[in-house]
Every structure is written in C-alpha cells, then in structure tokens.
N, C-alpha and C positions, 0 to 999 in steps of 0.2 A: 625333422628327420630327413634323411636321403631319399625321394624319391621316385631318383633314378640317375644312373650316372652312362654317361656315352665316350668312348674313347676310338681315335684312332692316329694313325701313321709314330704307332708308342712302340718300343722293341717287337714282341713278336705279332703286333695286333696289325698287320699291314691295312686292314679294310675298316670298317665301325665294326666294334664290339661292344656289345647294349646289357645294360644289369639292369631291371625294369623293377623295381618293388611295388609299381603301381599296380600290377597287373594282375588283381588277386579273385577269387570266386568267395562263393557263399557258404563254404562249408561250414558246418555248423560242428565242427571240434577241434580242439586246440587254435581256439581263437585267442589264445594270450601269444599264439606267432603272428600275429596281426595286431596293428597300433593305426588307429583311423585310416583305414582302409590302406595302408602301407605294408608289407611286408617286414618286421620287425626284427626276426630271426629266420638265416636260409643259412641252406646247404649245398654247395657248390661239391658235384662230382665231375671226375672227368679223365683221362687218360693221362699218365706223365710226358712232360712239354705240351700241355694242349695250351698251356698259359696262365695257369692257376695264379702263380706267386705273381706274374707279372702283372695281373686284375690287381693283387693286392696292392703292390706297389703303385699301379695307376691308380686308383681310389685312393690312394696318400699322397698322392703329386701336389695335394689344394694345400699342403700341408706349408708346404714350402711357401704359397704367395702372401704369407701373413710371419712376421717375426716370431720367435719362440723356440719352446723343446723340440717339439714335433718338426718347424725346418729341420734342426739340426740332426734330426734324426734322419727324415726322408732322404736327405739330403747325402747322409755318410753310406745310409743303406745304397741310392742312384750308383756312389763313385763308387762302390764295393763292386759293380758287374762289371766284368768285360766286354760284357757287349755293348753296343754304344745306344744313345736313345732313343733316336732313331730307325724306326724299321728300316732296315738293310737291305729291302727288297724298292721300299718304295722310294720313286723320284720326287717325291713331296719334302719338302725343307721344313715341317714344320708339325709339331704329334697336336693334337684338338684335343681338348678337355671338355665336356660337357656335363655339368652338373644343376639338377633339377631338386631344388626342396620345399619342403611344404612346412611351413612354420606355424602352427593354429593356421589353419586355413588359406595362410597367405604364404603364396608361390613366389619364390624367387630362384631366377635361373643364370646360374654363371661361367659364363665362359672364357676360356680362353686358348692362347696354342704358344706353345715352347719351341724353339730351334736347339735348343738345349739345355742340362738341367737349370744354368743360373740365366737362360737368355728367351726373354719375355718379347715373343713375338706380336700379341694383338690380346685384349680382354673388354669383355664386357659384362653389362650384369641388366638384368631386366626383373622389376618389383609386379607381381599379377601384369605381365605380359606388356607393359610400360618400360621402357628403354630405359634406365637409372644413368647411366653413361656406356661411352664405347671410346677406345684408341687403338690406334693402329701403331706399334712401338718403331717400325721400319720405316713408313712413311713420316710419322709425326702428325698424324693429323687423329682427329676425334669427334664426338660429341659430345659434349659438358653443361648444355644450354639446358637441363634439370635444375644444376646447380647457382643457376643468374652468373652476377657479376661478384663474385666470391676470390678474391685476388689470393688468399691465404692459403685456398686449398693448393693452390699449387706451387707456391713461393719456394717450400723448401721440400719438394719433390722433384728429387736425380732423375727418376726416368728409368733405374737401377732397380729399384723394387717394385711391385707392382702397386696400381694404383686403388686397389681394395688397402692394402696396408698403409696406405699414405691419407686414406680416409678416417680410417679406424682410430687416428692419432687426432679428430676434432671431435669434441662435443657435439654430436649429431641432433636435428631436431628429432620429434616424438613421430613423425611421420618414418625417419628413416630408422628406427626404433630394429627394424628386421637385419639391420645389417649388424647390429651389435648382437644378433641370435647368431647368423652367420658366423660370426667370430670366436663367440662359444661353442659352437661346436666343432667348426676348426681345431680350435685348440684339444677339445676331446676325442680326438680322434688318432686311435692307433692301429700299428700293425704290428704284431706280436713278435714277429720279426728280428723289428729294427730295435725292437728294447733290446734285443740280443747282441748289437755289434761291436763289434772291437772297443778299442780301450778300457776293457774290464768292466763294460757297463752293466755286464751282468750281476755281475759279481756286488756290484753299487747299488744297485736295484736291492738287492735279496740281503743285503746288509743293514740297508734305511728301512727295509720290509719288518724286518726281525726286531731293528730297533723301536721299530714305528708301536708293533703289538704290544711291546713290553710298556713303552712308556703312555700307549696310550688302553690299558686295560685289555688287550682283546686278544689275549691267550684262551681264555675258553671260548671264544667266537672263533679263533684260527683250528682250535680242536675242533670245535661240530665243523667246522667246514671242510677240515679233512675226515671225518667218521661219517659225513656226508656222501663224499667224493670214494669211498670205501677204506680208506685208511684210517685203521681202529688203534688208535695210540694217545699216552697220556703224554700232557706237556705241560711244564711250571716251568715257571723265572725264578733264578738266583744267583747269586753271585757267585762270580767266577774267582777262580783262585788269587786272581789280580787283583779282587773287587769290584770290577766291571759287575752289572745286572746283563745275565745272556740266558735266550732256549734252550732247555733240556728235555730229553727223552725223559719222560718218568718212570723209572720201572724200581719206585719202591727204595727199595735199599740204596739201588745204583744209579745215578743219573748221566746220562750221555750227551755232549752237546749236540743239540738240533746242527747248527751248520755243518760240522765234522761227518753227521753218521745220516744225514738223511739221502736217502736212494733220489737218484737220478728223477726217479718219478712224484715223489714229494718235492723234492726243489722247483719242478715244472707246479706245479700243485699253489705253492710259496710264489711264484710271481704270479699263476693267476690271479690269486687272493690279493697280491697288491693292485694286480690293474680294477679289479671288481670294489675296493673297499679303500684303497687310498688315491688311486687315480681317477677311479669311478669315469669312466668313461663317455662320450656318445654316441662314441662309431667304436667296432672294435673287429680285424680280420685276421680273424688267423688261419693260418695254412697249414695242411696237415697236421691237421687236429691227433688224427690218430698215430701220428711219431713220438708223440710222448708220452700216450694214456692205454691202459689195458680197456678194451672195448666195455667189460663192465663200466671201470670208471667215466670213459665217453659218454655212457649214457647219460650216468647219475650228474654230470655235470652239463652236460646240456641240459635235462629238468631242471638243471639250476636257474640257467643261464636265464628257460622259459617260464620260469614264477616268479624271479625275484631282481632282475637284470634290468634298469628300463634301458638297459644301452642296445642301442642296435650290433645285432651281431652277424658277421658272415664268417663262417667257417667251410674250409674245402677239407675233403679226407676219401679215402679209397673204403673206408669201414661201410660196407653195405649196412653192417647192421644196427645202424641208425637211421635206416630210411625205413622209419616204419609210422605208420599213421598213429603208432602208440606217444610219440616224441610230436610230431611238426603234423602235416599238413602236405597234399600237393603242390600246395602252389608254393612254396615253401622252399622245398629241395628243386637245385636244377642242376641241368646237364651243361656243361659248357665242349665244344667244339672247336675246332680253330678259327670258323666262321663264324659262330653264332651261340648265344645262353638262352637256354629257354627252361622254363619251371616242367615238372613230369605234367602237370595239366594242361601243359601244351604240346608236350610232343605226344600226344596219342589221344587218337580218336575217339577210344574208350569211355565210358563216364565213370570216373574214379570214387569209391565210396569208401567211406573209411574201413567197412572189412575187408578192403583186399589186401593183399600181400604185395607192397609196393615192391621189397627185396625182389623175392621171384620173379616180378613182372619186370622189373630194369634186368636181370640178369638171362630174362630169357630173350633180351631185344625188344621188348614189348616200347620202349623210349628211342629207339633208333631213328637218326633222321632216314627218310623211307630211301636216301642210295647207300643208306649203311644199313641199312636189313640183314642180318646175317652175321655184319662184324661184331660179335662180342665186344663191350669195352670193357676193361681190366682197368 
C-alpha cells in the first residue's frame, strides 16, 4: 500500500504538499478504513482550487515512469491542462515526487523529480532504508554499486525512460522480489478521471463494461450492485434485433436497452463497477465524488467501497454529509489547504470520539487552521 506520498514545485503545489496515510490513532471503529496500520480509505475536503484534482493527478505521475495503460493515461490526462507542469511561481526547474510504501512490512521509498512531463530529471529507490540505486539524468552520474558488475542492466537503457522501467524488463532475484510489488501496483493504480479523456475512451470503457457482464455471467451481480447503490431496476441479456447479445431494462413486457436509456447517474454507476470488478484496482482517486452521485447513493457506495474493496481509495468531494463517524473515522477524512493536508484528528485539539457530530464540528470551524478561525470553508 501507499504510505505516504510527498510532492512539490508540481502546478499549483509551489512548497511540499504531504498525504501521510501513516498517521493513524486507536480508534476502535470502523477499522476496515485501516489496512496494517495505513489509512486504507480517506476523504479529502477542501475549498475549489485549493488543489484537489491536481493531488490526484500528482499521485498518478508514478504512473508514467513504468510502460503501460496507465502512462498513457496519465500521460494524455498531464497534456489535456493548460497550465504548464511546473509551478509558475517557483524558480525551481524541477517538481519532486516522493513516494513511500509498505509492502508486508517492507519499506520501499521512491523517488524522483521531472523537468517535465516526458523529462526525467534524477530517481532513486531505497529497499527498508538501504539505497537500491540513484541517477542523476543531467549530470549522468549515479550509484549502481547494489547491482555489482551486471553489464546487461544497462546495455539497452536510452536514458529516455526511467530506470525502474528498465529494471522491471530482467528476471530479478528473490531478494529484489519488492520491486516486482512495486510494479503491480503501479499498474493498479487509477484516476477516475483520466478513464474519462478524449478519444471516446469513455465510451470504450462502458462498452467492453456491458460486454464484459454478458459474456462473463454477471448481470445479476451488476443488478445487486446497482439495487446496492439505490438503483432498484431489472436487467437481462438478449439479443438484439441484429442478433448481437446486449443490456436491457427489464420491465416485463417491454425491454429497453441499457446503453440507450440509462440516466447519466447509472452510466457513472457502470464505470465504477468496471474499475471495482474488471480492473480491480490498488490505488484508486477520484475527485468529486459527489458530481455524479445523489448523496444517498455516496453513501451507500462508500460502505461499499469500506467492506468489500481491498483497493485503496481517496476520494475528495464538498458532500459534508459523509463525514460522519457512521462511514470512516477521524483520521480518515482530511482537510487540505493550499499549504498543507492534515486528517480532522489533527487539526483540533479536541479528543474526537465517535459520537460526535464530525459534520457540525467542520462546519462550525472547529478544523480551521488557527489563522483561519472564523473563515468558513465551503
């Protein structure tokens, strides 16, 4: 799992911005949002432009130094902004990635810093606080003395990709066993986002979705997960006038096709179900949660996410009314700032127990950093 990730001189994070999932207490309920002492499931609040999307986007930057869907995703999502990668404030040439994971008990911490999105400025990787390698991509210089005298790992490395992806292409021994976890969860790791960008990928997505349930039995698993999610509706397969096998509304007499006639909020419904059941995730962030869900449904689908998910999730949304110790945890939901994220059980003095009224307490300032006492966030 993630945790902890550190960013900065990224668009609008000019200083470090810290996501700590390490940082948990002892409360003794809803500890299914806790995975060995890690923060499992959070909830990120916060004001519009404090930098919600661009957290997300940075947490999927790693996405990129390993070949695959997910580059190509991160990647189309980076050139879709106008803004450049760089924060525009700072004189620094270079944004820092800092990422911290714990794999069954063993720490591996990797880092590196971008000049831009395809231009790899310096990376390293450290196994339980032991250096694994380092390069510096401007200079040309490194350390590789982990690896002896191994002429092959670097024969047919450009210098163009980074050098975690140039590794991942040998037969590792059983020692460095963690960097092939590393890679896995790499790979599992999305931003709800970027399955959304141009070229009709949505549309591709919810098509291979629809075809995926038919051919692989799980029309009545996509039913309870929508009658779940509070969407109370019948659905069967059958052929379509063409002879194609396609989704239908079941209503008896009449049958309607699923893609045609489903509401904007079932088709959102329809790709979570693919990321949870065909992409099965191990990171997974999505950004305003609550632009596509009726806060009922928000609910019912975070208890989803917290019984039966083992993906790590972070979701940011304006919907107070999921902060409630009924769903998560303090340490759980946090506040982010344009300086700084911190969980509710750390911005207040308080000692938080599960009957209080989290809602109330965030909306009366009770989580305000103490020179914003007074400013309401919205």
């Amino acid at each position: 799992m993630l945790k902890k990730f550190t960013v900065s001189n990224y668009r609008v994070f000019e200083n470090t911005m810290t996501l700590d999932f390490s940082n948990t207490r002892d409360y003794k309920f809803n500890c299914d949002c806790i995975k060995n002492n890690i923060v499992h499931k959070a909830v990120i609040y916060g004001k519009n432009a404090v930098g919600k999307t661009n957290l997300g986007e940075a947490l999927l930057d790693i996405s990129m130094m390993i070949p695959g869907p997910g580059a190509d995703l991160a990647k189309q999502q980076a050139r879709s902004k106008s803004a450049g990668y760089l924060n525009a404030k700072s004189s620094e040439k270079t944004a820092k990635f800092e990422y911290i994971f714990d794999f069954d008990k063993n720490i591996l911490e990797y880092t590196y810093g971008k000049d831009d999105i395809d231009k790899i400025s310096f990376e390293s990787i450290k196994i339980n606080d032991k250096l694994l390698y380092y390069y510096d991509y401007a200079y040309n210089i490194g350390d590789f003395s982990r690896f002896g005298e191994n002429p092959l790992l670097f024969d047919n490395w450009n210098k163009e990709n980074s050098f975690l992806s140039n590794l991942l292409s040998f037969d590792l021994p059983d020692e460095l066993k963690i960097i092939k976890d590393l890679e896995k969860f790499i790979v599992g790791m999305f931003n709800m986002q970027a399955l959304f960008m141009g070229n009709g990928s949505t549309g591709k997505i919810r098509d291979f979705t629809l075809k995926y349930i038919i051919e692989a039995n799980l029309v009545e698993d996509f039913t309870t997960f929508l009658s779940e999610s509070g969407v109370q509706i019948k659905l069967k397969s059958a052929k379509s006038p063409t002879g194609k096998n396609i989704l239908y509304f079941d209503y008896g007499d009449s049958l309607l096709p699923f893609k045609n006639y489903a509401s904007s909020g079932t088709l959102s419904l329809l790709t979570l179900y693919a990321v949870l059941v065909i992409m099965k995730p191990s990171f997974l962030y999505i950004d305003e949660f609550d632009a596509n869900f009726h806060f009922d449904v928000a609910k019912l689908i975070l208890g989803k996410f917290n019984k039966e998910s083992d993906c790590q999730l972070v979701i940011t949304t304006h919907n107070t009314d999921l902060m409630s110790n009924k769903f998560m945890r303090p340490d759980c939901y946090f506040i982010m700032y344009p300086d700084q994220l911190q969980s509710l059980a750390d911005s207040t003095k308080r000692e938080l127990r599960e009957g209080h009224n989290l809602e109330k307490l965030y909306q009366g300032g009770e989580f305000d950093l103490p020179e914003k006492k007074g400013d309401p966030n919205g």
